[in-house]
Structure formats: C-alpha cells, structure tokens
N, C-alpha and C positions, 0 to 999 in steps of 0.2 A: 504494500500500500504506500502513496504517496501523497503526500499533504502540499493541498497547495490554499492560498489568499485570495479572496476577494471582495471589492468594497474599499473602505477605510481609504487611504492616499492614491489609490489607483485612479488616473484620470477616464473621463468619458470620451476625449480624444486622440487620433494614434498619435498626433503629432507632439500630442503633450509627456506622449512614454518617454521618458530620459535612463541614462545610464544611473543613472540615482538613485533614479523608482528599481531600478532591475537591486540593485546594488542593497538596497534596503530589504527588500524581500529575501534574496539571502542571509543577510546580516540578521535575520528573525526564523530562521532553520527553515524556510519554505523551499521546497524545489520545484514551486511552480506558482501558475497565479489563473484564475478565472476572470476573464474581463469584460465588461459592460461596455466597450465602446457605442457612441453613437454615431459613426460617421455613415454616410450612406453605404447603404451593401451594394447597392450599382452601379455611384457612380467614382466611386475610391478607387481610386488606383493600385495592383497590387503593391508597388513599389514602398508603398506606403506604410501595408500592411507585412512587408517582408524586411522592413526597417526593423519594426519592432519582436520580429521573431530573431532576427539577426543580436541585434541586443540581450535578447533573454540567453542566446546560446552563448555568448560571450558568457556571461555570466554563469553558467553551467545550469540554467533554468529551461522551463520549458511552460507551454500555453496547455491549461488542461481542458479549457472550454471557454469557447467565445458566445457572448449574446447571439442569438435569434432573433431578436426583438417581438417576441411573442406575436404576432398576428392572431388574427383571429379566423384557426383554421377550421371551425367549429361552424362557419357560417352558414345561415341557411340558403343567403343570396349569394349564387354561382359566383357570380363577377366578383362580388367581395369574396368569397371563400379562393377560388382561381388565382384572385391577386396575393392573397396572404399565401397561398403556398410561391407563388413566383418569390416574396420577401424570401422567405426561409431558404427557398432556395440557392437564393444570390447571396445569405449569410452562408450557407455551407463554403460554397466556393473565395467565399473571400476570410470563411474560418479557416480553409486550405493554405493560403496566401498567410497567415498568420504561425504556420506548422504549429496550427490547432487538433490537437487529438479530439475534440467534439464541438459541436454547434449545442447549446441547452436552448431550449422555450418549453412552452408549456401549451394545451389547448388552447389558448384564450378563450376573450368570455365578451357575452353580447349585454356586459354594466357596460356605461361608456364612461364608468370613472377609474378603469382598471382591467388586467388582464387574469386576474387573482380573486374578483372580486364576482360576488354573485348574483347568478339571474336564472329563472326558472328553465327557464331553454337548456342552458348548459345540462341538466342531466336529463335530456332526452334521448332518444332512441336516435333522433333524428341527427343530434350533435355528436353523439358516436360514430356517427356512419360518416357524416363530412368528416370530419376527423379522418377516419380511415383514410377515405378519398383522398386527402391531402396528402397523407404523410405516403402512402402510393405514388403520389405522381413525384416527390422532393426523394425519395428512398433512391432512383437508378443515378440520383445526382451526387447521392452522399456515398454512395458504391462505388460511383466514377472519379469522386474523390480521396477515397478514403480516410474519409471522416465521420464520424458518426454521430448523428442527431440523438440527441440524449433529451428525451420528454419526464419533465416532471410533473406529478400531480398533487392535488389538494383535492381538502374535502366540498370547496366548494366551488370545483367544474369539474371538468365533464371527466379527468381521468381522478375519480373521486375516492379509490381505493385501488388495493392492490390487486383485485381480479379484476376489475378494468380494466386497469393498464395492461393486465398479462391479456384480455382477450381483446385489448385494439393492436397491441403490437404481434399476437400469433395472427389475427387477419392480415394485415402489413405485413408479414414475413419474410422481409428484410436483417439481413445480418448488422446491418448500419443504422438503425434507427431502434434505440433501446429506451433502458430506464436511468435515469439520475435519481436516485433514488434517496429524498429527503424523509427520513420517517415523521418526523413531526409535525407534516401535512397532512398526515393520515390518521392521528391523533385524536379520539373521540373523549368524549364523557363517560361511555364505559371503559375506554382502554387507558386513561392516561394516568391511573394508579396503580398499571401494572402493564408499565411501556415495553419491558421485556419480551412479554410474551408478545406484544401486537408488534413489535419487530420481527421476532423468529418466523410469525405468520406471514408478513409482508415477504422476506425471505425466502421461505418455501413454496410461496403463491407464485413468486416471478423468477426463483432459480436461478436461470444463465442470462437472464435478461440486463442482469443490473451492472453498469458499466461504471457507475459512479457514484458517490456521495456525499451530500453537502452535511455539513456537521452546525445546529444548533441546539437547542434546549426548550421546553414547553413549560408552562405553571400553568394551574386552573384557579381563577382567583375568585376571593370572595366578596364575588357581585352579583347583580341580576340585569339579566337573566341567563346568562353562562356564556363567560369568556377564558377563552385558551388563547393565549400569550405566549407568543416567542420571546426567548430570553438569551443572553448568551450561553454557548455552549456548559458544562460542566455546574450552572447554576438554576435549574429546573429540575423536573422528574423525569426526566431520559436516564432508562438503563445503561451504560455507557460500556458497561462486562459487556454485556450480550450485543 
C-alpha cells in the first residue's frame, strides 16, 4: 500500500504545481498526491500537464489520481448525460498526460448545489442505467489509456452502497473502470457503531474491484434529526484494525 495527499496546499492549477509543492509532500513521508486541478480537460495542453508529472518524478513521487470533475453521468437528458461522459473522458486522457495511475468522480447528482449532494432521481433505476451507459462508452478510453477511472460512492447517489457499485461496475465490465473505495460514504445509522464489520462487508461485496482508498473518519452527533460527520482520519469511529 501506498499513501498518498490531497487537499490542504495543493493548488487547483497545473501551473501553480512548483518544485516546492512536490518537495513538501515528500518532506511529510507521502509518495504521492491526488489532485483536484481545475484546468480544462480539452483545452490544456499536454505539455502542461507533463510538466507537473515530470516534477513529481524528480522528486521520487508519483500522481495516484486526478479529478474527473464529477459530471453528471446519471442524466436523464441524452445530451447532458453524452456530454458529461465526453468530460470524463477528456479527464482520462489528460489524467494520462499527468502519469496518472486513475481518473476519481463519482455518479453525480441532478441537486444543482452539488455533485454529493441529494435528489430523489439519483437512486432510481433509471440513474443506474445512465450510469452504466456512461461509464461504457468512457471504459474503451480509459483501456486505451491505461488509466483507470476509479468511481466512488455515497449514500446519497446513485452508487449508494456496496452492491451497487459491485452491480454497475460487473454490467460495465471493464478492467479500467473500478472502485475508490471511501468507507465512510457508506456509513449508516445502523453500521457506524460497528464500522468494522460494515467494512469487511463492503470488502467482500466488491472483492477485486477496489483499486483504491481515500482515508477519513465519521462521528454520529448528538443532534436532530441524524447527522454523520466527516472528521479527520484516526479521530471518529472508523475501525482502523480492520
């Protein structure tokens, strides 16, 4: 296993990546970093993006996963769902250009204050199936770059557990398009007093699926009418043994 950073001093643009950033991420035992840039996926130059790969190897570092930019592949309207996988798509290839071992997004979601955020559509039948559709037509892209699209889920869209996730990605069956696999998105009111176990289950549900892990921490607090709280890592009730 290998740990890598993301967030915190990492900028949003390539051009802002310096030998400083790389140099610091070292200096704090990382061997890698996950990064959110925003710069366009179409119209960025590789150059741009082979800058800042070229820097991280200096450094003896490496990219474990670039933004997506979540789209909204979940759509029910063609055109918007068609476009958001063309996004993804152009993130694969320009995660390529970065010597990114994965592209991460997520379903999106049809709130328009968020791609995380909830709306009754998201767990239908019908946003399962675009879904699929999607990650089909972006899968012979991320094959042809060997990259691989790492989809995470929450409980509140459309890949909302772990058999979900395992039955959109065996329809897509795709060697390149897996699981980033956050447990604390999946984290309910009955599991989050005994997170171990609903780990080992997430685990067992998606097997060979899971390519990666984001590491933080959950609290259930005492309010109404029931909120689960991300925390930093190691100071919530995530089983951290298991």
């Amino acid at each position: 296993m290998r740990l890598g950073m993301s967030g915190a001093f990492l900028p949003a643009r390539m051009d802002d990546f310096s030998a400083e950033i790389a140099a610091r991420i070292r200096e704090l035992g990382f061997s890698g970093c996950f990064t959110r840039f925003t710069d366009d996926p179409f119209s960025t130059p590789p150059a741009k993006a082979n800058r800042v790969r070229d820097l991280l190897a200096d450094h003896g570092l490496r990219m474990y996963q670039a933004i997506g930019y979540r789209p909204p592949l979940i759509h029910p309207d063609e055109t918007v769902r068609q476009e958001a996988a063309r996004v993804l798509g152009a993130a694969v290839r320009l995660t390529k250009e970065l010597g990114c071992r994965g592209t991460h997004t997520g379903p999106g979601s049809l709130n328009p204050r968020g791609a995380w955020f909830p709306h009754p559509y998201n767990w239908t039948a019908q946003a399962k199936e675009q879904l699929i559709k999607s990650l089909r037509e972006v899968a012979p892209i991320a094959e042809d770059c060997g990259v691989y699209v790492g989809m995470e889920g929450h409980v509140l869209v459309t890949l909302d557990s772990a058999q979900t996730m395992a039955e959109v990605l065996q329809a897509v069956d795709s060697p390149m398009v897996r699981c980033d696999l956050d447990p604390v998105n999946w984290i309910t009111r009955e599991t989050v007093y005994d997170t171990g176990a609903a780990i080992t289950h997430m685990a067992d549900t998606l097997g060979g699926f899971v390519i990666g892990g984001h590491a933080k921490d959950v609290v259930i607090e005492d309010r109404l009418v029931l909120h689960l709280s991300e925390v930093p890592a190691g100071s919530g009730l995530l089983d951290w043994d298991v």
